[in-house]
C-alpha positions as CSV (number, residue, x, y, z in Angstrom):
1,X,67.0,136.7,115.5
2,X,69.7,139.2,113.4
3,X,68.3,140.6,110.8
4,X,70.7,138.5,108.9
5,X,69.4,135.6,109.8
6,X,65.6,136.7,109.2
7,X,63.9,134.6,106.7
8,X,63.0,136.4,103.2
9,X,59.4,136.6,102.2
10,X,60.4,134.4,99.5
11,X,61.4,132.0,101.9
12,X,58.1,132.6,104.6
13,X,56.1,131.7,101.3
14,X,57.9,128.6,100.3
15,X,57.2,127.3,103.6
16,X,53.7,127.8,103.0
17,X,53.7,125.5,100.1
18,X,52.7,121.4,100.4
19,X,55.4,119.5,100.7
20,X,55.8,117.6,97.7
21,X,55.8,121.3,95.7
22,X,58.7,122.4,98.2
23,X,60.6,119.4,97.5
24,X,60.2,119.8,93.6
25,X,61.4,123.0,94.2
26,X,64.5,121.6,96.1
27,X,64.6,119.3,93.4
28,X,64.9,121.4,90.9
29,X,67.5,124.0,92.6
30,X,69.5,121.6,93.4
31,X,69.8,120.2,89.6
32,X,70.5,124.1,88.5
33,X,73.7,123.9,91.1
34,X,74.4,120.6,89.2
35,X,74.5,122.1,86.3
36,X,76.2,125.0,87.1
37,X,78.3,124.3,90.3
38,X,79.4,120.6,90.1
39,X,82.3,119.6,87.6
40,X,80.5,117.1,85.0
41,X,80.6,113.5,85.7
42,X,83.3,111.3,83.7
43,X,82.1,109.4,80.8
44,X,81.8,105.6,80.7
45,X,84.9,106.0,78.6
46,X,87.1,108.4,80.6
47,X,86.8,106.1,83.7
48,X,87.3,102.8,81.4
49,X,90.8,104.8,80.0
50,X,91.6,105.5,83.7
51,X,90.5,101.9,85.0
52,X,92.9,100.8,82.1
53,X,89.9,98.5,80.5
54,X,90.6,97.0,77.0
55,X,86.8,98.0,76.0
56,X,87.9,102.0,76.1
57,X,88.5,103.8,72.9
58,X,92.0,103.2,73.4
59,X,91.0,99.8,72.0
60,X,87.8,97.7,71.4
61,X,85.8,101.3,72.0
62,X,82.5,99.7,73.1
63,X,82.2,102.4,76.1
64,X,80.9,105.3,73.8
65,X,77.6,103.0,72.6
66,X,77.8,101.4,76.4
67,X,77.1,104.5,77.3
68,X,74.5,105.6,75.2
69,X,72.8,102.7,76.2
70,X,73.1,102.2,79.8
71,X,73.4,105.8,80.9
72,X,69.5,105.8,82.5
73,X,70.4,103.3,84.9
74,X,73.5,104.8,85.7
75,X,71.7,106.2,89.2
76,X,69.9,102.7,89.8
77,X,70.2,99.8,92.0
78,X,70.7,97.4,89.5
79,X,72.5,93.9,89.4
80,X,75.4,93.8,86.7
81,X,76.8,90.7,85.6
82,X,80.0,90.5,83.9
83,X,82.0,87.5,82.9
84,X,85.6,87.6,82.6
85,X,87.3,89.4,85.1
86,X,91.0,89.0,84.2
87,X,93.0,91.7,86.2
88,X,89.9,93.6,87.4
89,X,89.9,97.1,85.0
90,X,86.4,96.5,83.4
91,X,85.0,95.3,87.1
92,X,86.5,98.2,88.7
93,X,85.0,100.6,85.8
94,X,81.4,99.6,86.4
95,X,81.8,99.9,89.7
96,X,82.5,104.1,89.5
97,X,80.3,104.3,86.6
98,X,77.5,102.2,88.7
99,X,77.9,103.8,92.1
100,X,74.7,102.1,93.7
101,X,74.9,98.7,91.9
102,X,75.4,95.2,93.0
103,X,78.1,93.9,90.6
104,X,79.3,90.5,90.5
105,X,82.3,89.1,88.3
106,X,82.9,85.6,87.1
107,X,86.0,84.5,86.8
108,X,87.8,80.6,86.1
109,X,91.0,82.1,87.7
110,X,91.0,82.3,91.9
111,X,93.4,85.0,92.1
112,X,90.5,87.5,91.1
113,X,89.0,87.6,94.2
114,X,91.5,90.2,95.3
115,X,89.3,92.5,93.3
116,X,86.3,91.6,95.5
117,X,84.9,94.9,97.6
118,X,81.4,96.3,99.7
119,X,79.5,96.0,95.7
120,X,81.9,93.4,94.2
121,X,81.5,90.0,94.6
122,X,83.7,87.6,92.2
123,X,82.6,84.1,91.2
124,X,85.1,81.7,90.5
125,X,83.7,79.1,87.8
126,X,83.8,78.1,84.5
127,X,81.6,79.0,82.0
128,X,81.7,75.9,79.8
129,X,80.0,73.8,82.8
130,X,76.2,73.6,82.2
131,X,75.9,73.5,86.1
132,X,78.0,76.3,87.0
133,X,75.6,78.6,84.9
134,X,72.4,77.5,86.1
135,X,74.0,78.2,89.5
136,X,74.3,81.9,88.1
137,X,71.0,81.5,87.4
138,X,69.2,80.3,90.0
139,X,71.1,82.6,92.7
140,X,71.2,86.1,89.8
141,X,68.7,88.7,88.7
142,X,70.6,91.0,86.6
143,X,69.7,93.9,84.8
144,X,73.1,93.6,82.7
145,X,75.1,90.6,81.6
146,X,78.5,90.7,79.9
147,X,80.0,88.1,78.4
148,X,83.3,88.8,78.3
149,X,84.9,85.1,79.0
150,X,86.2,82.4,76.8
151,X,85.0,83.5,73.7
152,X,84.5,79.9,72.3
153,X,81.5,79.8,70.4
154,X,79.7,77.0,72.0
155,X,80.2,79.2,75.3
156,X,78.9,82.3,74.0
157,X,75.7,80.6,72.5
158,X,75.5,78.7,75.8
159,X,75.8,81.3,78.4
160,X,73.1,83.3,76.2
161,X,70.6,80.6,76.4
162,X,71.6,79.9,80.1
163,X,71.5,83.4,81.4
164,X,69.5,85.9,79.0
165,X,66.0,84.2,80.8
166,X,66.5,85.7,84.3
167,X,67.9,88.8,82.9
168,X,65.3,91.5,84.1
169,X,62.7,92.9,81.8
170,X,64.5,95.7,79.9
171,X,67.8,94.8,80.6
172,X,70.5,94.2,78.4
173,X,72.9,90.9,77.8
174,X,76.1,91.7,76.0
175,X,78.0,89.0,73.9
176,X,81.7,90.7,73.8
177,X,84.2,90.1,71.0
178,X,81.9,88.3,69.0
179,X,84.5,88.9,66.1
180,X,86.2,86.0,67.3
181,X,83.2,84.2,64.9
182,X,85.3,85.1,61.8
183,X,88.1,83.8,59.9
184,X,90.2,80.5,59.9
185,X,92.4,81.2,62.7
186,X,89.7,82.2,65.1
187,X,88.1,79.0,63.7
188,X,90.5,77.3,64.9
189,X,91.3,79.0,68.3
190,X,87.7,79.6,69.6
191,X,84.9,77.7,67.2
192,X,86.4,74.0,68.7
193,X,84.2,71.7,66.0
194,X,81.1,74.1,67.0
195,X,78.5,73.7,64.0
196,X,77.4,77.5,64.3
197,X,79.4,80.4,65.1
198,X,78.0,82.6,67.5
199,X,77.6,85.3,65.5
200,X,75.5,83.3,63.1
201,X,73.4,82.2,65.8
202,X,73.0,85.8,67.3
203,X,72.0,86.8,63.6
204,X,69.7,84.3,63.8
205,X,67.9,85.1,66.7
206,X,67.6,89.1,64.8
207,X,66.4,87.5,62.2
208,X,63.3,86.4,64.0
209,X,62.8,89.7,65.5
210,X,63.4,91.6,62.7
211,X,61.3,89.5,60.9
212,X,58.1,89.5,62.7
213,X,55.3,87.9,61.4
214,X,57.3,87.0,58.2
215,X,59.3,84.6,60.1
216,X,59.6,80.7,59.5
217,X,59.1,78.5,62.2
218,X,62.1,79.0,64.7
219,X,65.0,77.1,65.3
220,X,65.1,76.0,68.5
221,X,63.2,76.2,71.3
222,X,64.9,79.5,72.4
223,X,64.7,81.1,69.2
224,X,61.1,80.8,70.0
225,X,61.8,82.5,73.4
226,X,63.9,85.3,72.2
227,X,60.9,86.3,69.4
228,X,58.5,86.9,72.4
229,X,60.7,88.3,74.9
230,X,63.8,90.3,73.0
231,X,63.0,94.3,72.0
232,X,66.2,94.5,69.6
233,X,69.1,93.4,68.8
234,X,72.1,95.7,68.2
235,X,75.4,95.0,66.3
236,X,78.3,97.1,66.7
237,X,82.3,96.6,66.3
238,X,83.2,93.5,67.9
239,X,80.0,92.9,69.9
240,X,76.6,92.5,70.1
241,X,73.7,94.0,72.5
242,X,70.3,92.1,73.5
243,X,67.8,94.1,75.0
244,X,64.9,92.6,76.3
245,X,61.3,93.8,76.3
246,X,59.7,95.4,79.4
247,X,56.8,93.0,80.5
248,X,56.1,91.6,83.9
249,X,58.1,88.0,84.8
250,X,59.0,86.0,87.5
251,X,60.9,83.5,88.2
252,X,59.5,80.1,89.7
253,X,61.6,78.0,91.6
254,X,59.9,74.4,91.4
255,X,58.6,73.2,94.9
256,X,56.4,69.9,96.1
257,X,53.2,70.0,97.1
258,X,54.9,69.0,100.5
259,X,56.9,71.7,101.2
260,X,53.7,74.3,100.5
261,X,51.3,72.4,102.4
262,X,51.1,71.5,106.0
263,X,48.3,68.9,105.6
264,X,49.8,67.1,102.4
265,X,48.8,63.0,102.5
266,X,51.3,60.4,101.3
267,X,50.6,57.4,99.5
268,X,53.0,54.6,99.4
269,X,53.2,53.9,95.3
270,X,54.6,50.8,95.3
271,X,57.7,50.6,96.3
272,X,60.2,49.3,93.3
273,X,59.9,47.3,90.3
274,X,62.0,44.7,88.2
275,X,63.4,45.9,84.7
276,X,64.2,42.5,83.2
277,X,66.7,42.5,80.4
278,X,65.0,42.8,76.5
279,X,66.2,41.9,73.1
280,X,66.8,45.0,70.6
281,X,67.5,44.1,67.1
282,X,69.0,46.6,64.6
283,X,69.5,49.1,67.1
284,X,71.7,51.8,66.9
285,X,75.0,51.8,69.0
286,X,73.0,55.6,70.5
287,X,69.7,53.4,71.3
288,X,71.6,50.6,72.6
289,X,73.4,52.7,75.1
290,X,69.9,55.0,75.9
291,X,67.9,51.2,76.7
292,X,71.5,50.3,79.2
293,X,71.2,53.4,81.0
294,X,67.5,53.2,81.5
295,X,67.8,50.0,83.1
296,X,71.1,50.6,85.3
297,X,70.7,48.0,88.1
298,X,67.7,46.4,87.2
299,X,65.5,47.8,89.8
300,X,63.6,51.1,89.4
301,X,63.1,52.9,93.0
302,X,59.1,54.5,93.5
303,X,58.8,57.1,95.7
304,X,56.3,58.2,97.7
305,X,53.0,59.9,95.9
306,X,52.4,63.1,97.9
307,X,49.1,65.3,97.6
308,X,47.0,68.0,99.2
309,X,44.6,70.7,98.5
310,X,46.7,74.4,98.0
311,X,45.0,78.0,98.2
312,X,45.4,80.4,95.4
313,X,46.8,78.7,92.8
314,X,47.0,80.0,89.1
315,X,46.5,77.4,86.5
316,X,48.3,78.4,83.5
317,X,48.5,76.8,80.0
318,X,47.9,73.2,79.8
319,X,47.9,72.9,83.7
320,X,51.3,74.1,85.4
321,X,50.2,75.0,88.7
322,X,51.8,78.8,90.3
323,X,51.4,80.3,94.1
324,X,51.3,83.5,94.4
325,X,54.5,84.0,95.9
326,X,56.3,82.6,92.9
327,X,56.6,78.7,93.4
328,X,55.5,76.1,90.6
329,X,54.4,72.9,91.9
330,X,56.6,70.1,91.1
331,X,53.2,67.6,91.1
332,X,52.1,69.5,88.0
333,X,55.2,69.1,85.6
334,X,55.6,65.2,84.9
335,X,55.6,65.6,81.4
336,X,56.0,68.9,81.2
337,X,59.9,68.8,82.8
338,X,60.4,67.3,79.1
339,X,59.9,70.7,77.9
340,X,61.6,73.6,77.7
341,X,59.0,76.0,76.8
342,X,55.2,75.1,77.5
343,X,52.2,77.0,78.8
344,X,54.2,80.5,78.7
345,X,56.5,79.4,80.7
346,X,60.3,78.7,79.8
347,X,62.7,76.4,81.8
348,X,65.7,78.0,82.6
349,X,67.6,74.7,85.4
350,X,65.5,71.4,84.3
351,X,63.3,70.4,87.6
352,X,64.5,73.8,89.6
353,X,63.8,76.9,87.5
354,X,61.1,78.4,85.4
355,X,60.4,81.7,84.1
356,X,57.1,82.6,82.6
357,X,57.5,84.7,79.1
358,X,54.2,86.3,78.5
359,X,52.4,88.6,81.7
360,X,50.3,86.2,83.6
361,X,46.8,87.7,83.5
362,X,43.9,85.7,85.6
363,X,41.4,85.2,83.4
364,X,39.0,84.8,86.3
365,X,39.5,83.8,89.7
366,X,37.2,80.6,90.5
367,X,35.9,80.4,94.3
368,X,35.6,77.4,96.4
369,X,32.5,75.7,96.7
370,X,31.1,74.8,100.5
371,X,31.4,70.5,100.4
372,X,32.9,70.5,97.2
373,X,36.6,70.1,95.9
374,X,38.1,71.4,92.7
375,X,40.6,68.3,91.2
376,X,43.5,69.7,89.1
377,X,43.7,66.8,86.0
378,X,45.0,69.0,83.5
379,X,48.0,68.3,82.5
380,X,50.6,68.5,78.9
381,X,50.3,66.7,76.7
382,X,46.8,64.7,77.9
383,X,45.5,65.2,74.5
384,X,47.5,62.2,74.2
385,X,45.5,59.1,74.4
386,X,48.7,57.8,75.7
387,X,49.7,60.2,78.3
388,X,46.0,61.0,79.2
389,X,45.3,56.7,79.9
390,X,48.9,56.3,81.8
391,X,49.9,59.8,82.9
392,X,47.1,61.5,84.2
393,X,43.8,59.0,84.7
394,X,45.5,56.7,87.2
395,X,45.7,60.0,89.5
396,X,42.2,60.0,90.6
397,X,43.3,57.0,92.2
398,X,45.3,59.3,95.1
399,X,41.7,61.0,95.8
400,X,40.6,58.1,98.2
401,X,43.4,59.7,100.5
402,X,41.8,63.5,100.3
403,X,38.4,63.7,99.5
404,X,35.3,61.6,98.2
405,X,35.1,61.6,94.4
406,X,31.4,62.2,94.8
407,X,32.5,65.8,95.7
408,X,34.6,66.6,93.1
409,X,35.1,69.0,90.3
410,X,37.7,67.5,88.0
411,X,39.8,70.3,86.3
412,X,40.4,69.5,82.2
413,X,42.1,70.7,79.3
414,X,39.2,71.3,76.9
415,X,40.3,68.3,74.1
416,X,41.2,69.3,70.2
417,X,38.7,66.6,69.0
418,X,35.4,65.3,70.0
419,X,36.9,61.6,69.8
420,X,39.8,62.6,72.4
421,X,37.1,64.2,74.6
422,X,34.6,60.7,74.6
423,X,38.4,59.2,75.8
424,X,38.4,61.5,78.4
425,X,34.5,61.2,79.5
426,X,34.5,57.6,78.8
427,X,37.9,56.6,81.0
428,X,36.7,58.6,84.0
429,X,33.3,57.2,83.8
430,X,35.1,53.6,85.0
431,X,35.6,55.2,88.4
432,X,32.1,56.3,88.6
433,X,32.7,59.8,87.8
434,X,29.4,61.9,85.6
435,X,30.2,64.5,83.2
436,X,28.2,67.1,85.3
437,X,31.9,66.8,87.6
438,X,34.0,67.8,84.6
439,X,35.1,71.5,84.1
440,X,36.6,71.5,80.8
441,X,39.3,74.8,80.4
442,X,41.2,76.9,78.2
443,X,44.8,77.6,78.4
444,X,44.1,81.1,79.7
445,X,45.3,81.7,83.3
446,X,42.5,80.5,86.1
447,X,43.2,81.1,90.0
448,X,41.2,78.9,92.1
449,X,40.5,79.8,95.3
450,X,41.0,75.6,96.7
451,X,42.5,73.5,94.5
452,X,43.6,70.2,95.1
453,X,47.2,68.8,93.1
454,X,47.6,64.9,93.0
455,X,50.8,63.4,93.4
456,X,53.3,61.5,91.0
457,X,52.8,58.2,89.9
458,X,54.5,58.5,86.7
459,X,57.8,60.3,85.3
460,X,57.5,60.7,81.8
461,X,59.2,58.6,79.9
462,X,61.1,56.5,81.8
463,X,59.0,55.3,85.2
464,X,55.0,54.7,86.2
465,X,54.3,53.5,89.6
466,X,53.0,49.8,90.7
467,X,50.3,51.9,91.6
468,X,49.4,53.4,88.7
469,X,48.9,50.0,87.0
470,X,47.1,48.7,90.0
471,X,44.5,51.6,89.7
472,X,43.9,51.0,86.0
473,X,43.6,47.4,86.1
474,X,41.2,47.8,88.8
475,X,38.8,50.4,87.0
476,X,39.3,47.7,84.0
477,X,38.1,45.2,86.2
478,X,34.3,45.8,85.0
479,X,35.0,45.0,81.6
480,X,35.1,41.8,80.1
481,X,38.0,40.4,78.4
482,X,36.5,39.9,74.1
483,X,37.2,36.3,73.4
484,X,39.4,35.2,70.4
485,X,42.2,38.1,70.7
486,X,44.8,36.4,71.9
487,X,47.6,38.2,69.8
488,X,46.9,41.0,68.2
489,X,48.9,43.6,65.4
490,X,48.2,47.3,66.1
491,X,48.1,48.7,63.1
492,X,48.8,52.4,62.1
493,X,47.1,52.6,58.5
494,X,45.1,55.5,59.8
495,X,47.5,57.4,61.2
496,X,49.6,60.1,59.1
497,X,53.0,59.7,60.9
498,X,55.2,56.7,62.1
499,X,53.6,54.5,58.8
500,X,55.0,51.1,59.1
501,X,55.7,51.3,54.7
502,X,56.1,47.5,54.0
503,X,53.0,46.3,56.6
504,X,51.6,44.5,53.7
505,X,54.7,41.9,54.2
506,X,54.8,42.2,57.9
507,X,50.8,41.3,58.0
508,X,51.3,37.8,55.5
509,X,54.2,37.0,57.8
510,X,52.0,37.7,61.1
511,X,48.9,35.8,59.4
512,X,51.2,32.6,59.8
513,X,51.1,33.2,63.6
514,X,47.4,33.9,63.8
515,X,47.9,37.4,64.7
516,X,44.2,40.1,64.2
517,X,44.6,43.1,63.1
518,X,43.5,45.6,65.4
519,X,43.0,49.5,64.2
520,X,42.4,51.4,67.8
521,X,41.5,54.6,66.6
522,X,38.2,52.5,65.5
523,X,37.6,51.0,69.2
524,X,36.0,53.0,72.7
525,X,37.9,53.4,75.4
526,X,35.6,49.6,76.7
527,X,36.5,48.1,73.5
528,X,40.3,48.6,73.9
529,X,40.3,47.5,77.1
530,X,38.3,44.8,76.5
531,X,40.5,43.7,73.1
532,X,44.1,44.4,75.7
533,X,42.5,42.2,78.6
534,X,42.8,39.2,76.7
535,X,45.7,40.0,74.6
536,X,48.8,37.4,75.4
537,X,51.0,38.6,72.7
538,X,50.9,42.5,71.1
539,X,52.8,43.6,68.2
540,X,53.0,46.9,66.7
541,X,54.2,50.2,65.8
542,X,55.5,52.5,69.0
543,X,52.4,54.9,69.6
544,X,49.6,55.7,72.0
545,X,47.8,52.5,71.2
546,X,50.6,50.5,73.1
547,X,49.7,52.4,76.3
548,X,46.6,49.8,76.5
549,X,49.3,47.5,77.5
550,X,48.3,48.6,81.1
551,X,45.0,46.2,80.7
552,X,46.9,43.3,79.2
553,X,47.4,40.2,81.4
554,X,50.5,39.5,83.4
555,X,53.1,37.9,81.9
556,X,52.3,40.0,78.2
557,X,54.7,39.1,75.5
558,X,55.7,42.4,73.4
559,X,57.4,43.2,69.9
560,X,57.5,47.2,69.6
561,X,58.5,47.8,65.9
562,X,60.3,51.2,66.3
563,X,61.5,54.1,63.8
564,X,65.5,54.1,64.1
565,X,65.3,57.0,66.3
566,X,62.7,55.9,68.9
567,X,64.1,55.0,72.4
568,X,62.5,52.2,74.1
569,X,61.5,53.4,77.6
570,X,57.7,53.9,77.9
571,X,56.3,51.1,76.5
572,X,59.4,48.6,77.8
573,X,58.8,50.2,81.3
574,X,54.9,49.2,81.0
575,X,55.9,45.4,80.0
576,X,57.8,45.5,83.4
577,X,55.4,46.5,85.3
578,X,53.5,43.8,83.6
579,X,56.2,41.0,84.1
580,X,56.3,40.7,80.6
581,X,59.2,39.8,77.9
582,X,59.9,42.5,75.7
583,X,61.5,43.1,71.7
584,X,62.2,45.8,70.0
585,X,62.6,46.1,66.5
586,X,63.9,49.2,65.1
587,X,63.3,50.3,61.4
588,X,64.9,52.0,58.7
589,X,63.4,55.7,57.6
590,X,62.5,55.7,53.9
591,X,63.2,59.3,53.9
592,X,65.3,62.1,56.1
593,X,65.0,63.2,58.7
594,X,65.1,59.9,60.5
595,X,63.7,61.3,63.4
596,X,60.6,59.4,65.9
597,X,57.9,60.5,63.2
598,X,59.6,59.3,60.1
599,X,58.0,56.6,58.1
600,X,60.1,53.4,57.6
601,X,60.4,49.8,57.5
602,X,61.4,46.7,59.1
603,X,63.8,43.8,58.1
604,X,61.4,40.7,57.0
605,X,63.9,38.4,58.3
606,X,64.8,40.0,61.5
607,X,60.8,39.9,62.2
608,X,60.9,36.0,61.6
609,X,63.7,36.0,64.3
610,X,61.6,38.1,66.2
611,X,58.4,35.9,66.1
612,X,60.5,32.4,66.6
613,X,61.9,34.5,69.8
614,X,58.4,35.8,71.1
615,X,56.6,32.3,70.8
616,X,60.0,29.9,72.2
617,X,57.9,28.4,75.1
618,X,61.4,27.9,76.4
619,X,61.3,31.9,77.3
């Protein structure tokens, strides 16, 4: 070898070094010819200028604080989002400034797929369509989303709820030209009968964060969100910056329990049902419609209850069921699908899409047990004497097709009060299960090792299964029906919410009938069903107490005295199932907000009508 070409003893040295120290080295030499060498790399603003981009400081100027907050994942291989793609500058911009990023641009115009390319892909859709951004949703992960679309207020909030949830942990979501919030003629332009401006409703949601612990109760359920997932909120000329914390989170796409199990069981769950016609007096034009649409043809369609035991599943919260490789199990939601934030989780697309918004951290890892089975049972809302009776007890009747109750471990929510615990103990005791085969739970994180997740007989609020009904009236079976309580008022005078005001007058008109008053709250789970099982007619205020109707005989006559904000579904769709006749009778509220928990009153004559109607032997 030449002289020339003769390493230097520098050079004989350096390869003497580990590895990872001679590529620090290179590292570091290569960042001094960087420095020194290379021209400096164009701003976020120089390439917007050149791109022709109205955000450049030859206009809007956003690309200076852009910059300043974006530049660490300018070397990263991040997903950007931008909405809005109009002649393809701003697109075209993050695309230099982003030179290893997957971009994608939304647009409700189909010539902008000409600006498509390797890193660009561009969306046609509009952004006012509730289903075209949970598409983005479902199929995006992005670290950055830009809003730079319609404008219209409604939009803006919208695409923020929508979109901000699958945004990546420490990413940012933009809201552009949020200016277009202020003054008469943008009013009229962009705020189209909006209540809020989305500027106001962005302020809000800093507001929250801002204030911490001095906050009032939030606004909405993604106000709430926001205040446990959003680091800042930033405000500059004619836009405003989200950025959201760093924390762990996944998304969940919802699965059944037959697509994640090869040895799932079906049980047929009836089949279909009848929904008669019912009478609704002083109903709302907004009720009237809800009841129609319930019943559509008249027939409600049952499908199949599916099962099976699952391995490593995390029970989180109040019982929604994870795998490990991101899936939440449909067979755990039934009430919860109601919801859009319960058991640290948050519901981006309604029975597709989850999110959890607090780390998931197993709070201990439960093993399976040779001969035994561990029975998920836990589920929202079962503090519920209600939902508990109708929603979740009629499940164990699924176990005859997977395992013998003798071996099971029942999985619980630990109840709020010992009365809603004896519900709990008492109602499984009718299938012969002991309270040595209860685990009662937290709402920390557990991951059982075996687990086994009933299937659906019920879907909260507006279907339960023949089968459901069939399995409570045959663990009712060993009680006797009480004698004399053939019609029967249930009364809420213990109850602090939905007070029936003028039941002093309603109980004189009902003595004429030879209706007994019956206070629930008083009675065991026996006694209910005992006081139900020989109930013919049943009047009273919408609450849990109605659920008993399960145990009534067929053919049950009903009168559900209603707030004027209370739908009739749950209890109507119990009647049915009972081939029963059905009124409603909605109130007035004796004070705002006239919402389901309101306190009100009922029309005195109207409830003559409504007794004449329930006791016409013609009917």
């Amino acid at each position: 070898m030449p002289p020339s070409q003769q390493p230097s003893a520098a050079r004989q040295l350096a390869r003497r070094l580990p590895a990872p120290i001679r590529r620090a080295g290179r590292s570091l030499l290569s960042s001094g010819r960087s420095e020194t060498a290379q021209a400096p790399r164009p701003s976020l603003d120089e390439i917007g200028i050149r791109t022709g981009t109205d955000k450049s400081s030859e206009l809007h100027d956003y690309l200076a604080t852009y910059e300043s907050v974006f530049r660490h994942l300018r070397d990263e291989s991040i997903q950007l989002l931008e909405i809005g793609v109009h002649k393809g500058s701003s697109i075209r911009m993050w695309e230099e400034y982003f030179p290893h990023a997957q971009l994608f641009g939304v647009d409700i115009s189909p010539e902008c797929r000409q600006y498509a390319s390797d890193r660009i892909s561009i969306l046609i859709g509009d952004q006012s369509r509730t289903a075209f951004l949970e598409r983005l949703a479902k199929k995006l992960r992005p670290t950055i989303v830009i809003d730079d679309g319609s404008h219209v207020w409604s939009h803006q909030i919208e695409t923020l709820q929508k979109l901000l949830p699958v945004v990546r942990p420490g990413g940012f979501f933009v809201v552009e030209d949020i200016h277009t919030s202020f003054g008469e003629d943008y009013a009229k332009v962009y705020g189209r009968g909006s209540g809020e401006t989305a500027f106001d409703y962005v302020s809000r949601i800093a507001e929250s964060i801002t204030a911490g612990t001095r906050a009032g109760a939030p606004s909405d359920d993604f106000d709430a969100y926001c205040r446990r997932t959003v680091e800042s909120v930033q405000f500059i000329k004619n836009s405003a910056i989200l950025h959201k914390k760093a924390f762990p989170q996944r998304k969940y796409r919802v699965r059944s329990v037959a697509e994640l199990s090869d040895a799932a069981q079906t049980r047929d769950a009836g089949g279909s049902y009848p929904r008669p016609d019912a009478e609704l007096v002083d109903a709302s034009p907004e009720i009237l419609a809800a009841f129609e649409a319930l019943r559509g043809d008249g027939v409600v369609s049952v499908p199949q209850a599916v099962s099976a035991e699952l391995a490593d599943v995390r029970v989180v919260g109040n019982g929604l069921a994870l795998t490990r490789d991101g899936k939440i199990v449909d067979e755990t939601l039934n009430c919860a699908r109601n919801l859009t934030r319960g058991s640290g989780m948050f519901q981006v697309v309604k029975d597709q899409l989850w999110v959890n918004e607090v780390p998931i951290e197993v709070h201990e890892r439960i093993p399976a047990q040779d001969g035994r089975h561990h029975v998920l049972l836990k589920q929202t809302w079962d503090a519920n004497y209600g939902h508990w009776m109708i929603d979740t007890l009629p499940k164990v009747g699924l176990l005859r097709d997977v395992a013998d109750l003798s071996t099971c471990t029942f999985v619980l929510n630990e109840q709020p009060t010992p009365a809603m615990q004896r519900v709990v103990e008492d109602s499984l005791g009718l299938f012969g299960i002991t309270s040595d085969q209860l685990m009662f739970l937290d709402r920390a994180t557990y991951e059982f090792e075996r687990l086994i997740v009933l299937g659906h007989l019920t879907r909260h609020p507006v279907s339960k299964s023949p089968l459901a009904i069939a399995v409570l009236e045959e663990a009712a079976s060993t009680v006797e029906p009480r004698e004399g309580a053939r019609r029967i008022y249930l009364t809420r005078h213990g109850v602090q919410r939905r007070r029936l005001v003028n039941e002093p007058e309603v109980l004189e008109v009902l003595a004429e009938y030879g209706y007994e008053v019956v206070a629930t709250e008083d009675l065991s789970v026996r006694d209910q069903i005992a006081t139900f099982r020989s109930a013919s007619h049943v009047i009273g205020v919408m609450g849990a107490a109605m659920s008993n109707l399960a145990f009534s005989p067929r053919g049950v006559s009903v009168l559900a005295l209603a707030t004027e904000a209370m739908k009739h579904d749950y209890f109507y769709d119990i009647v049915c199932l009972k081939e029963g006749r059905y009124r409603g009778l909605q109130g007035v509220a004796v004070a705002p907000p006239a919402d389901i928990a309101a306190d009100f009153s009922v029309d005195i004559a109207h409830l003559h009508d409504s007794l004449a109607w329930l006791h016409d032997d013609a009917h």
